[in-house]
ZADO-1210 file (C-alpha; in nm, 4 decimals, padded with zeros to 6 digits):
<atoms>
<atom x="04.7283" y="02.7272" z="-00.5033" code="UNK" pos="1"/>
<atom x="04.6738" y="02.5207" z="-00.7999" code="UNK" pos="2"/>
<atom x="04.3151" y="02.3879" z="-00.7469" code="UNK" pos="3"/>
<atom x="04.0817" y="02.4350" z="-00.5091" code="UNK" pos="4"/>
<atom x="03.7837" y="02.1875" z="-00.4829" code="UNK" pos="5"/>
<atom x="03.4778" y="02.2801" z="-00.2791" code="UNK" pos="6"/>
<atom x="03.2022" y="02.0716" z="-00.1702" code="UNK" pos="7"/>
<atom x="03.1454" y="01.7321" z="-00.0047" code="UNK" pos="8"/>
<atom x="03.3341" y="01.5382" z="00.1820" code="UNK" pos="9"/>
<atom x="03.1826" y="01.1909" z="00.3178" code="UNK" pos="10"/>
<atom x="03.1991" y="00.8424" z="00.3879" code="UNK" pos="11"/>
<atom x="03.0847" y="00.5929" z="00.0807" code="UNK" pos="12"/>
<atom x="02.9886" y="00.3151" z="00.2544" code="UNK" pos="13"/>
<atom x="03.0986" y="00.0396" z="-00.0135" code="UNK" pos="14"/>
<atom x="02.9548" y="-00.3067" z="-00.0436" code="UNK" pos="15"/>
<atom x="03.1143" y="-00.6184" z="00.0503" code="UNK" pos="16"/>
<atom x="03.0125" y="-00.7775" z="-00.2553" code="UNK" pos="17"/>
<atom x="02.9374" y="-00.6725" z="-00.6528" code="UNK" pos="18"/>
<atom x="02.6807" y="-00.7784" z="-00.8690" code="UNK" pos="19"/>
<atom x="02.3661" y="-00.6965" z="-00.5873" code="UNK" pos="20"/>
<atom x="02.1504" y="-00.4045" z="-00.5485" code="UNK" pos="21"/>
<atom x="02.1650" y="-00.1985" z="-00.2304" code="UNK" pos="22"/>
<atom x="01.9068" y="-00.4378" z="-00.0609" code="UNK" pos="23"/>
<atom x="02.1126" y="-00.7223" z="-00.1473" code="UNK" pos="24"/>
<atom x="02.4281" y="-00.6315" z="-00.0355" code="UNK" pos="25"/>
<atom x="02.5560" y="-00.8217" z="00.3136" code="UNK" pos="26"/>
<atom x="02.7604" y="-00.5464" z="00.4683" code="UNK" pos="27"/>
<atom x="02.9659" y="-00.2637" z="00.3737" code="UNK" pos="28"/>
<atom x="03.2683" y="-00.1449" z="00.4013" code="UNK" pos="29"/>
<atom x="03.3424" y="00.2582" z="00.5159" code="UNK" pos="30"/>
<atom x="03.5946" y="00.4764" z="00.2790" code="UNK" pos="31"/>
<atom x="03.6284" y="00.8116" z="00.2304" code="UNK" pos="32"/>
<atom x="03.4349" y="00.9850" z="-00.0808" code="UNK" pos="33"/>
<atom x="03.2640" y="01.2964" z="-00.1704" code="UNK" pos="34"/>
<atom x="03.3152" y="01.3799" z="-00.5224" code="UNK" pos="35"/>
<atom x="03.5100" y="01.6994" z="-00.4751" code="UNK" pos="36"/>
<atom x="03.7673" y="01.5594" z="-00.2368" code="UNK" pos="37"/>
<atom x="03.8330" y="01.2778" z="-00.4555" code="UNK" pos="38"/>
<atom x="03.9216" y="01.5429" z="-00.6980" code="UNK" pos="39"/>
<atom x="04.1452" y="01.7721" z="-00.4846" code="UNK" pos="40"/>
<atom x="04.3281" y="01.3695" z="-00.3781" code="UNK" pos="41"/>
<atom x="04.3682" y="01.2759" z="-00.7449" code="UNK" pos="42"/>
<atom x="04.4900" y="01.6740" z="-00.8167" code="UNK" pos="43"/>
<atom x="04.7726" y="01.6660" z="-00.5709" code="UNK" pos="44"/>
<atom x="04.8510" y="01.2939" z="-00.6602" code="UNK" pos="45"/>
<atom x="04.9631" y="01.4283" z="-01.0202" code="UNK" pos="46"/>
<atom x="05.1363" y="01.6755" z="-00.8815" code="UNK" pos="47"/>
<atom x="04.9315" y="01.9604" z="-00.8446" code="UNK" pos="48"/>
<atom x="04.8697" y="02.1789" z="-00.4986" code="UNK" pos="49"/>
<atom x="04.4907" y="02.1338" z="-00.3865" code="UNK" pos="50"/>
<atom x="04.3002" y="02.2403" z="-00.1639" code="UNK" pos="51"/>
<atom x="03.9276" y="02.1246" z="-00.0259" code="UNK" pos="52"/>
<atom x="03.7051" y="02.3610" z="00.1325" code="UNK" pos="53"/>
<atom x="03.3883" y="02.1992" z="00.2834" code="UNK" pos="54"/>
<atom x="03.2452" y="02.0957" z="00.5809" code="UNK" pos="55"/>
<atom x="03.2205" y="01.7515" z="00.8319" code="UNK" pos="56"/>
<atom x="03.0774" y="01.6744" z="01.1514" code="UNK" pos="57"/>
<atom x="03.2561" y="01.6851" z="01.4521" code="UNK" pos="58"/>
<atom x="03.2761" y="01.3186" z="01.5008" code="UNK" pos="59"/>
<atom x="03.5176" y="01.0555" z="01.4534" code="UNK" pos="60"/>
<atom x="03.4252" y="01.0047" z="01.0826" code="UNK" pos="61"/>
<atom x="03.4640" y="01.3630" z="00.9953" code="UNK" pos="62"/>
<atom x="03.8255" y="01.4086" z="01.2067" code="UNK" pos="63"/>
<atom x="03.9198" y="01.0970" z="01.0280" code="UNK" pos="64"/>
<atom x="03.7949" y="01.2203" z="00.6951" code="UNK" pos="65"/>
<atom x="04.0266" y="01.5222" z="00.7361" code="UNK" pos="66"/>
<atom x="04.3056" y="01.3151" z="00.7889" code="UNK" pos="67"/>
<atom x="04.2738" y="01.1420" z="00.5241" code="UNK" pos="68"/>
<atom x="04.2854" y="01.4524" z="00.2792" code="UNK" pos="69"/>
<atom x="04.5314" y="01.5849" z="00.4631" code="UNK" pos="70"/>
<atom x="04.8040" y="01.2529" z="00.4399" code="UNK" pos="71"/>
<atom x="04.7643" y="01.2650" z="00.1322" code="UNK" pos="72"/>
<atom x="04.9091" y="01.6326" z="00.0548" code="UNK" pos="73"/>
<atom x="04.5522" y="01.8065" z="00.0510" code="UNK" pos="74"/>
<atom x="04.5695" y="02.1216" z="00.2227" code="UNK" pos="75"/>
<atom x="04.2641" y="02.0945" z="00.4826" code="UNK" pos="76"/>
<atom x="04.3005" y="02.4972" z="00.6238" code="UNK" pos="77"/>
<atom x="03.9244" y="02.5502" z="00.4181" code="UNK" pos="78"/>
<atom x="03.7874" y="02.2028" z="00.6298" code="UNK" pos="79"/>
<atom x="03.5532" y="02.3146" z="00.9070" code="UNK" pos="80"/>
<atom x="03.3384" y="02.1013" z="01.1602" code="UNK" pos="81"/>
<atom x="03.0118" y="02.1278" z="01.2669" code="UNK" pos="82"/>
<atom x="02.9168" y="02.0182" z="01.6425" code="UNK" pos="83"/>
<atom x="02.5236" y="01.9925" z="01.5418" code="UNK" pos="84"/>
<atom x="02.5178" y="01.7420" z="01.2417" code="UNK" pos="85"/>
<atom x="02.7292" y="01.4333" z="01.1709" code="UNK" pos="86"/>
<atom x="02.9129" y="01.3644" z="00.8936" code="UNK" pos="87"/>
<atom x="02.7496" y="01.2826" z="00.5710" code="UNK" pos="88"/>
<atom x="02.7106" y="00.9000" z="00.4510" code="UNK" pos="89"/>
<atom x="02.6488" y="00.7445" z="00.1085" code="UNK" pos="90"/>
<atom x="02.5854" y="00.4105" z="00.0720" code="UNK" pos="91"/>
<atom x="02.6954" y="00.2584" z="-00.2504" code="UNK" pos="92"/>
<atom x="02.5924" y="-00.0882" z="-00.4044" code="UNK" pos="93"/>
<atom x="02.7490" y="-00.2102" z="-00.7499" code="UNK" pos="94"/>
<atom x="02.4907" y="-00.4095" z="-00.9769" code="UNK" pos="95"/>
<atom x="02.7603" y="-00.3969" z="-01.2144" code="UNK" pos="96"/>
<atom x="03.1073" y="-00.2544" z="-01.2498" code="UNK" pos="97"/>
<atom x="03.0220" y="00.0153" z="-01.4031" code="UNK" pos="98"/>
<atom x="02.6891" y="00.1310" z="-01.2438" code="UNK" pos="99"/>
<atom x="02.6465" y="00.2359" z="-00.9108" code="UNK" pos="100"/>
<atom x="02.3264" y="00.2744" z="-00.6904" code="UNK" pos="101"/>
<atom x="02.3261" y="00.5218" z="-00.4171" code="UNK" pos="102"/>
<atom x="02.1420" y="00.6171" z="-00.0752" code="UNK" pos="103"/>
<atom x="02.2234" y="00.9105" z="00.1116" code="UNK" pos="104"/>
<atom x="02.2172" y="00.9514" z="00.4789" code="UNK" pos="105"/>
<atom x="02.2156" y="01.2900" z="00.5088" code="UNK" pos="106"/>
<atom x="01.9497" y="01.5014" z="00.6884" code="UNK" pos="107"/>
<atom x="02.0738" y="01.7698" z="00.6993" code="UNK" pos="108"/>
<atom x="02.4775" y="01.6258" z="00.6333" code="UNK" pos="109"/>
<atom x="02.7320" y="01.8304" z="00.7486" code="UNK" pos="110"/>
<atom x="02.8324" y="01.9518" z="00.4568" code="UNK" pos="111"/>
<atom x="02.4918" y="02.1244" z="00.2955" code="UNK" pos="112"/>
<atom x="02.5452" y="02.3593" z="00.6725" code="UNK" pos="113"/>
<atom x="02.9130" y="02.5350" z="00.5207" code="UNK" pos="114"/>
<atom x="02.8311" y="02.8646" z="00.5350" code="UNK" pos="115"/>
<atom x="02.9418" y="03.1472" z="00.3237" code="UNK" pos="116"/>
<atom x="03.0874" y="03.3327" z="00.6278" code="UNK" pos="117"/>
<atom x="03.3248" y="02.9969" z="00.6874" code="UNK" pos="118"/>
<atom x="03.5108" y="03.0230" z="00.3418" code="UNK" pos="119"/>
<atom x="03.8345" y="03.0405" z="00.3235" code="UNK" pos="120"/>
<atom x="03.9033" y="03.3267" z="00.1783" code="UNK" pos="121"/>
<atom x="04.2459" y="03.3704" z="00.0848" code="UNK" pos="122"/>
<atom x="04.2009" y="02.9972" z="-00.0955" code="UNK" pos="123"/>
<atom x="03.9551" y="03.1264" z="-00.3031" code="UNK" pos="124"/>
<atom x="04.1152" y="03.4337" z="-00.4426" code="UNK" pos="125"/>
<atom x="04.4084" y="03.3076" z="-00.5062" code="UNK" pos="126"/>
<atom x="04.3627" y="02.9867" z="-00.6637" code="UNK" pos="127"/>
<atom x="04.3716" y="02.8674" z="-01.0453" code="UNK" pos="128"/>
<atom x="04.0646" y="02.6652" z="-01.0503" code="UNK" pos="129"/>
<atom x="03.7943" y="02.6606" z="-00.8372" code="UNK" pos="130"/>
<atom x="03.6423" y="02.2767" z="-00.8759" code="UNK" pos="131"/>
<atom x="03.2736" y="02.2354" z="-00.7441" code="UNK" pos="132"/>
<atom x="02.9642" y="01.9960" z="-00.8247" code="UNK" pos="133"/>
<atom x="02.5533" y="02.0419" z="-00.7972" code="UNK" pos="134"/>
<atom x="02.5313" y="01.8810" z="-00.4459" code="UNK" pos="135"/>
<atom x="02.6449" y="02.1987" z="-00.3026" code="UNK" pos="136"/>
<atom x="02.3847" y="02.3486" z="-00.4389" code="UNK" pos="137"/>
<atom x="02.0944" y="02.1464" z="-00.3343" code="UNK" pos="138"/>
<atom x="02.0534" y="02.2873" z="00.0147" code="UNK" pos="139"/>
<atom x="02.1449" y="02.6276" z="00.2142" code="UNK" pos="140"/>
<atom x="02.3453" y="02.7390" z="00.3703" code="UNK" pos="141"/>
<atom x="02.5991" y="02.5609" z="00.1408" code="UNK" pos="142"/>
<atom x="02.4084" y="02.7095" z="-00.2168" code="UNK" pos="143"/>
<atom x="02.4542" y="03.0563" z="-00.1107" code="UNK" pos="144"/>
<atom x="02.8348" y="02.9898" z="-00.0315" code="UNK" pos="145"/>
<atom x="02.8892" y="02.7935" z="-00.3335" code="UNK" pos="146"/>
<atom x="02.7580" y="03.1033" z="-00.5513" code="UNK" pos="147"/>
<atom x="03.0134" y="03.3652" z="-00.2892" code="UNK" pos="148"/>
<atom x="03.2940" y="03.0910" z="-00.3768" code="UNK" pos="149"/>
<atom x="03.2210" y="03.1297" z="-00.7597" code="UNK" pos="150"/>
<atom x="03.2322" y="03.4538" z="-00.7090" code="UNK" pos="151"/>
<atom x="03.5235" y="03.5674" z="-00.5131" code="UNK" pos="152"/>
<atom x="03.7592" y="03.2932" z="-00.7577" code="UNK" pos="153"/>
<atom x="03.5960" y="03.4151" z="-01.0526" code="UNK" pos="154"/>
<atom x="03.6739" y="03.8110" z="-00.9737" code="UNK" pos="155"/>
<atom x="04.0656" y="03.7011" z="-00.9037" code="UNK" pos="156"/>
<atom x="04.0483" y="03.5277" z="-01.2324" code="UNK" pos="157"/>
<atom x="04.0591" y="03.1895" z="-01.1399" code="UNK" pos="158"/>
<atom x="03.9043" y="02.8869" z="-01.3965" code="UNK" pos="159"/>
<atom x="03.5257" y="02.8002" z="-01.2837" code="UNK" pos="160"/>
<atom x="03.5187" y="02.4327" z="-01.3043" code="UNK" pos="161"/>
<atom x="03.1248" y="02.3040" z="-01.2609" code="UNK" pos="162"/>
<atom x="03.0936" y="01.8594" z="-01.2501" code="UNK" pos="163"/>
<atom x="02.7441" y="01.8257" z="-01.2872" code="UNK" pos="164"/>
<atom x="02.7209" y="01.5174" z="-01.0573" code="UNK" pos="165"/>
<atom x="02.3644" y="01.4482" z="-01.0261" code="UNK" pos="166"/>
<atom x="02.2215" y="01.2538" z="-00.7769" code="UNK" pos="167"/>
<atom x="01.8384" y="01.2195" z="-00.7986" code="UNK" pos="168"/>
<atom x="01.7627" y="01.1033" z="-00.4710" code="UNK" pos="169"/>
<atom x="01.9001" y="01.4867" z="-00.2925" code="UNK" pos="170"/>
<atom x="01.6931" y="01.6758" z="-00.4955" code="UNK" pos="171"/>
<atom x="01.3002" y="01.7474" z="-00.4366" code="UNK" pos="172"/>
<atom x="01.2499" y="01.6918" z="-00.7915" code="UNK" pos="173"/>
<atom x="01.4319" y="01.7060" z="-01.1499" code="UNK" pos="174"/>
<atom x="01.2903" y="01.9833" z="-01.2523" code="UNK" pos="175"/>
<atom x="01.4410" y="02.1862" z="-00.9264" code="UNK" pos="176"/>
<atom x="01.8056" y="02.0293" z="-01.0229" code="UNK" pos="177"/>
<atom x="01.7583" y="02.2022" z="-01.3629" code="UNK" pos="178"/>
<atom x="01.7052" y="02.4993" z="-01.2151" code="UNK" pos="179"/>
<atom x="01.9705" y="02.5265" z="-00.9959" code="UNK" pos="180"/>
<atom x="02.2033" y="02.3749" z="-01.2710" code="UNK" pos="181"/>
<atom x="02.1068" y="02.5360" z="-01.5387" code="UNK" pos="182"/>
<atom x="02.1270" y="02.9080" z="-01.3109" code="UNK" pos="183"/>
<atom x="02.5157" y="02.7957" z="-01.2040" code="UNK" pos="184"/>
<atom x="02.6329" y="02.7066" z="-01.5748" code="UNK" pos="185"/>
<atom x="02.6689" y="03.0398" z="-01.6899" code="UNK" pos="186"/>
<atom x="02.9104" y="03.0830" z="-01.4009" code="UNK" pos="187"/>
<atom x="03.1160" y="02.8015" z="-01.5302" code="UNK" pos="188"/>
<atom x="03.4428" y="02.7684" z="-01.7949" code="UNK" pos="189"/>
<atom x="03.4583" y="02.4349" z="-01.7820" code="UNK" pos="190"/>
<atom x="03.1455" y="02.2054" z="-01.7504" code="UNK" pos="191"/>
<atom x="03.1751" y="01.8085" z="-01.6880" code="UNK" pos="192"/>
<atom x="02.8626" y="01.5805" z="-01.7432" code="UNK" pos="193"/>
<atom x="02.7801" y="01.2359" z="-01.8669" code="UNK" pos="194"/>
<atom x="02.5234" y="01.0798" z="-02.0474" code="UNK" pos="195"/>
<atom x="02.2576" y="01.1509" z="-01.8215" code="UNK" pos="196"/>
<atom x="02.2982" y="01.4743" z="-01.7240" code="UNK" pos="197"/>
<atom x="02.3595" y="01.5586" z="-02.0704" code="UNK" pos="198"/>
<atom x="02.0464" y="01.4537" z="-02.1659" code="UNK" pos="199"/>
<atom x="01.8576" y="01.6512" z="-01.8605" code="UNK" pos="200"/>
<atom x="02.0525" y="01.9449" z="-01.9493" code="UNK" pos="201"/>
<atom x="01.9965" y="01.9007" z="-02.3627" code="UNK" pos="202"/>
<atom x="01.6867" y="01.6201" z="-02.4269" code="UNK" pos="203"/>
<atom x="01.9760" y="01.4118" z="-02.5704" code="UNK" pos="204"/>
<atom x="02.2569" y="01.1752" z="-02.4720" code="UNK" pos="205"/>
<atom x="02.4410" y="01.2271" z="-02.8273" code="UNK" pos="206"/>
<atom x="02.7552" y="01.4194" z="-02.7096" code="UNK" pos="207"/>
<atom x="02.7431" y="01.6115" z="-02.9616" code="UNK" pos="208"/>
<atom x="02.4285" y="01.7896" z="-02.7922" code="UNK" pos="209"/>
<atom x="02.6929" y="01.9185" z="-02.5626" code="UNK" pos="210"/>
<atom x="02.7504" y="02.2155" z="-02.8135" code="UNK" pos="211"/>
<atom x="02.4122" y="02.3565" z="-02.6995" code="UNK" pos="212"/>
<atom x="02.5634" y="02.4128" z="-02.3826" code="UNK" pos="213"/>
<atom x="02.8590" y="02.6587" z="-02.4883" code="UNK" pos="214"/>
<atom x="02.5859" y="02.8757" z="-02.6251" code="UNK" pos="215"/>
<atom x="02.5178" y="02.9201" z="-02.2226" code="UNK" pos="216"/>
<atom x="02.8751" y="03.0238" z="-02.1192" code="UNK" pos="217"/>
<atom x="03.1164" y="02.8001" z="-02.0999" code="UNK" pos="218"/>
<atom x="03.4127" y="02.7625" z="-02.2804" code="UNK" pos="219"/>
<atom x="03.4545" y="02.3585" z="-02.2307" code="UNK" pos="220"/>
<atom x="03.2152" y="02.1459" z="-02.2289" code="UNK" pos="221"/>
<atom x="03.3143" y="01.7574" z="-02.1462" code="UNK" pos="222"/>
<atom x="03.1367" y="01.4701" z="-02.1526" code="UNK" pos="223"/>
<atom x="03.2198" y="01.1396" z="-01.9986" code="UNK" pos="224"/>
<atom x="03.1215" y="00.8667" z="-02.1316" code="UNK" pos="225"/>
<atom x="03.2357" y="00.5683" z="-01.9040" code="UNK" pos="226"/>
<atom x="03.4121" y="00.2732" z="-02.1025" code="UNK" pos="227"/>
<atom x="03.3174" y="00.5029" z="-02.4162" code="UNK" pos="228"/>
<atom x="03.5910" y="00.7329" z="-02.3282" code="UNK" pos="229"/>
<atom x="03.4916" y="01.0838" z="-02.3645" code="UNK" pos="230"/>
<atom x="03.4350" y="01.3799" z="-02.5472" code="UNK" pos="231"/>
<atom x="03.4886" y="01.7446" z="-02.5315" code="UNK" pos="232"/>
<atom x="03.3154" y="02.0793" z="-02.7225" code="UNK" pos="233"/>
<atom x="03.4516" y="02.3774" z="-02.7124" code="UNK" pos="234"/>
<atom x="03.3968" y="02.6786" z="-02.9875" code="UNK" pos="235"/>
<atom x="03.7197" y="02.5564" z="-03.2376" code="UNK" pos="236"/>
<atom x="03.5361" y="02.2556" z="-03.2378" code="UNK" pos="237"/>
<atom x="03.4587" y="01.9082" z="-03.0909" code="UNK" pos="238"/>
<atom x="03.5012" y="01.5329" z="-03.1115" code="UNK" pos="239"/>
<atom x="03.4831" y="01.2154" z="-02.9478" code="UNK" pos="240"/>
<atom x="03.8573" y="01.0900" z="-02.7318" code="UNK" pos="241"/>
<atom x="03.8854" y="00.6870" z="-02.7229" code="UNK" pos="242"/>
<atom x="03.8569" y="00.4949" z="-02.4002" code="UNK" pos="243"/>
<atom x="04.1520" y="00.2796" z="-02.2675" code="UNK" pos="244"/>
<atom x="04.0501" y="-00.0729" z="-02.2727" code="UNK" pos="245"/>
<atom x="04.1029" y="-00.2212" z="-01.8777" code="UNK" pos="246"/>
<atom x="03.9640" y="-00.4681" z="-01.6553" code="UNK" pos="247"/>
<atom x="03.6863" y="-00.2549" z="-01.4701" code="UNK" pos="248"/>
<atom x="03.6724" y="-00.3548" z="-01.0970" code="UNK" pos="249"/>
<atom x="03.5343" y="-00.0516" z="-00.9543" code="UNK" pos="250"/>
<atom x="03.4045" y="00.2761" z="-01.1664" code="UNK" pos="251"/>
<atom x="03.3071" y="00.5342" z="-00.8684" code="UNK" pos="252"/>
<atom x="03.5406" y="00.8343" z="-00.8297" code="UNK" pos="253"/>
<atom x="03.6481" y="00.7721" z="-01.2193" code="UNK" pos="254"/>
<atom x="03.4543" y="01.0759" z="-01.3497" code="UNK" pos="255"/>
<atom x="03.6639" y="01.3065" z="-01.0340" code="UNK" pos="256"/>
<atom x="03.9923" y="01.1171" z="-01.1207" code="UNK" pos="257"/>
<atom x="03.9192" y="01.2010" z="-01.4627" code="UNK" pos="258"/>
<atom x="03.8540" y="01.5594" z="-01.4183" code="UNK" pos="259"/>
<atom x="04.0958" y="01.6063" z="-01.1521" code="UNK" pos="260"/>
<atom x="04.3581" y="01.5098" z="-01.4817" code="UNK" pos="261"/>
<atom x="04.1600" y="01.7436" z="-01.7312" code="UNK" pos="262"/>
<atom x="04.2355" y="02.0172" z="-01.4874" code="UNK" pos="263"/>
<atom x="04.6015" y="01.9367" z="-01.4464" code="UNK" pos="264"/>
<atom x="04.7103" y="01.9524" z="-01.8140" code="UNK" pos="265"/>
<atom x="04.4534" y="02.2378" z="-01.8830" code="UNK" pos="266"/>
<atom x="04.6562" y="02.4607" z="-01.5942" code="UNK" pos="267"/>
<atom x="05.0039" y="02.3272" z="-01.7550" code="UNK" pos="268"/>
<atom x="04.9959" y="02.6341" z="-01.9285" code="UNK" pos="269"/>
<atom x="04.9939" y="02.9984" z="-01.7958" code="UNK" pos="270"/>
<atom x="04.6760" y="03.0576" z="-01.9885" code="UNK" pos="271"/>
<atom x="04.4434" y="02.7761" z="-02.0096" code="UNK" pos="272"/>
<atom x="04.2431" y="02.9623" z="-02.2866" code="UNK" pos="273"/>
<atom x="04.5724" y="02.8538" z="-02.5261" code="UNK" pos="274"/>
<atom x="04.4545" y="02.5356" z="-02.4837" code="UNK" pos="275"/>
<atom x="04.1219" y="02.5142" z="-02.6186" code="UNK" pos="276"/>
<atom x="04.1812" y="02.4085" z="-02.9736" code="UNK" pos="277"/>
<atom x="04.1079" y="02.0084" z="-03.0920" code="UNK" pos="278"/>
<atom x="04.4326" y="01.9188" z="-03.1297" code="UNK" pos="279"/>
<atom x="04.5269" y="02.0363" z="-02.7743" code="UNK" pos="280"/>
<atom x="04.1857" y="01.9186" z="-02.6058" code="UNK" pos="281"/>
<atom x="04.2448" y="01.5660" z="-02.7639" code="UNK" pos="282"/>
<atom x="04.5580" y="01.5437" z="-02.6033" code="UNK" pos="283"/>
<atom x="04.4455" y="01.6635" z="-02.2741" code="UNK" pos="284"/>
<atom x="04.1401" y="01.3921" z="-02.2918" code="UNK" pos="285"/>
<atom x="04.3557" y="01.1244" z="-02.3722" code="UNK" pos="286"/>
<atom x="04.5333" y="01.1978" z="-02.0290" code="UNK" pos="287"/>
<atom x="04.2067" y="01.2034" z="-01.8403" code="UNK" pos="288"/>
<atom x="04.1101" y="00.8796" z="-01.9903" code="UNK" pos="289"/>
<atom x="04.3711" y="00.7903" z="-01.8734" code="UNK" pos="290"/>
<atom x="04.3806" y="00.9143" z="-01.5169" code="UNK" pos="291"/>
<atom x="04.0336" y="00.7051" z="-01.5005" code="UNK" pos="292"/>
<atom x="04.1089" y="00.4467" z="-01.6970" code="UNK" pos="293"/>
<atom x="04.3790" y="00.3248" z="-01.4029" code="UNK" pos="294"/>
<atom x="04.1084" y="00.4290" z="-01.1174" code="UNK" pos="295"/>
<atom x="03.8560" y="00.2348" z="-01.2569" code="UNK" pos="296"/>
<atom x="04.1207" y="-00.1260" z="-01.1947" code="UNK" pos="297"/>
<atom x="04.1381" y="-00.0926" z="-00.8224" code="UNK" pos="298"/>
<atom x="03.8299" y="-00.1207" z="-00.5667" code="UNK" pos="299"/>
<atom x="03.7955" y="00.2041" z="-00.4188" code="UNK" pos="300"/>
<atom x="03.8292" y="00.5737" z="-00.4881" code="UNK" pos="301"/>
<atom x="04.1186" y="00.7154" z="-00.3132" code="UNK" pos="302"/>
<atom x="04.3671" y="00.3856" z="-00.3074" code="UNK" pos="303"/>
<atom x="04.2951" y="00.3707" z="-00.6909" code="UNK" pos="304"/>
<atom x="04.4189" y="00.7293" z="-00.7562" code="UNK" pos="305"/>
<atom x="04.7349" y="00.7642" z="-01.0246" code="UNK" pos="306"/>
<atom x="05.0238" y="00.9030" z="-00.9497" code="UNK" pos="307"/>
<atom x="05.1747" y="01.1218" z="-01.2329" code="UNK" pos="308"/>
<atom x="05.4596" y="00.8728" z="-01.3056" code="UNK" pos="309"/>
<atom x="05.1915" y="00.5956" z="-01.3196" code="UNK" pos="310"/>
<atom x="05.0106" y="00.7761" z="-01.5750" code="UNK" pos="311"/>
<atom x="05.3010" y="00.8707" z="-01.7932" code="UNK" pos="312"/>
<atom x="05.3773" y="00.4670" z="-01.7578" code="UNK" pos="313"/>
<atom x="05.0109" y="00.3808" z="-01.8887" code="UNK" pos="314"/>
<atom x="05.0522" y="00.6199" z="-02.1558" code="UNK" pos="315"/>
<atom x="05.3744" y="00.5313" z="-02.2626" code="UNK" pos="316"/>
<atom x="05.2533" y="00.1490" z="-02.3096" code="UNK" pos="317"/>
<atom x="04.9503" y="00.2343" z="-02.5357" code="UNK" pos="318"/>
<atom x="04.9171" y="00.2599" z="-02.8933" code="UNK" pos="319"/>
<atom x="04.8386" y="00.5872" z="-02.9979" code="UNK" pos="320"/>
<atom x="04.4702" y="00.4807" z="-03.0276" code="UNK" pos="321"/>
<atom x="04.4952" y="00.3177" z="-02.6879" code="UNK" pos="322"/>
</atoms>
């Protein structure tokens, strides 16, 4: 297995409308989210094998949610359903393009009840990269089988790949994210944050305050940076990767498109440690602006997902400075 991502899997309840806040909004619309599984989707639609390992309710949402992954070339064997909780759901209003207001329904959701006795074992140790984010580790049982995930992939010698992803409203405080965070980043090779978490983690939203966060273990750290593009640190050195100027209709599941690309050309070679030198990294960025760039023009997360053809197209259309 190429990548395995591990984590939530939910229904975003998108608006009917843009340009209202949550209590504006007339209706909404269900679709399947969760940023993990958007990941392991946008992984296998550029041609990598994925895998999702998480938890749903055993309900009609979370059967269909498994369907879902699975029609589109996710392998589901890690997907497990729980009889006492329903399936998780976040609803999503858009005050503009490219900001997003959430509430989660979710008490407890499904997925924080995964336990570390229902991994998938076999996944885990003998996967590539192991792809997770911070809601898993807002709640047990899920934390504790988050951390056995880490783990059992890290001991086989898989890539740790840690999306910060936070979400203010699931955590008792932001002090208690930090701690959780911060404890998990060691753990990490790869770390993925934007401008916000960047400046919870560091005190600043200057990417270059990412370096500070190498000096805790990783050996990538990336920063989105939404229409700014992105940048990337990583001990050869660091720099800023241009955005791709589109028509924004929709922004959520760019930052898991975008990673699920990063991942993709970082695996392309048999040692993904090769690859961390500027020249490389900017190469591999300008692909994952890519893979975003193209998510970002289509309403939705998983209907907007590039294929690796459409990618190569984009790519092969731009100037070199996009």
């Amino acid at each position: 297995m190429h990548i395995v991502c591990l984590g939530e899997l939910l229904v975003d309840m998108f608006p009917a409308e843009l340009g209202r806040r949550l209590a504006e909004v007339s209706a909404f619309l269900p679709k399947p989210g969760g940023a993990p599984a958007n990941a392991a989707v946008a992984a296998a639609r550029l041609g990598a094998q994925s895998a999702f390992i998480g938890k749903v309710g055993d309900d009609a949402f979370g059967h269909h949610l498994a369907s879902v992954l699975e029609a589109n070339d996710v392998d589901i064997r890690g997907v497990r359903f729980d009889r006492e909780a329903r399936t998780t759901m976040a609803f999503i209003a858009k005050p503009d393009p490219n900001t997003q207001e959430f509430v989660f329904y979710r008490n407890p959701g499904a997925d924080t009840r995964l336990h570390p006795d229902e991994l998938d074992r076999e996944l885990l140790t003998t996967t590539r990269v192991l792809h997770f984010g911070s809601l898993s580790l807002g709640a047990e049982p899920i934390r504790t089988a988050a951390w056995e995930a880490v783990t059992l992939a890290r001991q086989a010698g898989a890539l740790i790949s840690f999306d910060v992803n936070y979400r203010p409203s699931l955590w008792e405080s932001p002090d208690r994210a930090i701690e959780q965070v911060t404890a998990m980043i060691p753990q990490a090779d790869l770390l993925k944050v934007n401008e916000v978490e960047l400046e919870l983690l560091t005190g600043s939203q200057e990417p270059s305050a990412s370096r500070q966060l190498l000096d805790r273990g990783p050996q990538l750290v990336v920063v989105t940076l939404g229409p700014h593009g992105s940048y990337f640190a990583a001990r050869a050195g660091g720099e800023a990767v241009p955005p791709f100027r589109v028509v924004t209709v929709d922004a959520t599941g760019c930052g898991d498109a975008f990673v699920a690309g990063l991942l993709c050309q970082l695996i392309a070679a048999d040692d993904w440690r090769t690859q961390l030198v500027p020249g490389r990294l900017r190469e591999i960025l300008r692909y994952a602006n890519a893979v975003g760039a193209l998510t970002a023009q289509t309403m939705g997360v998983i209907p907007a997902l590039p294929t690796a053809a459409q990618v190569q197209a984009f790519l092969s259309a731009q100037s070199p400075n996009g």
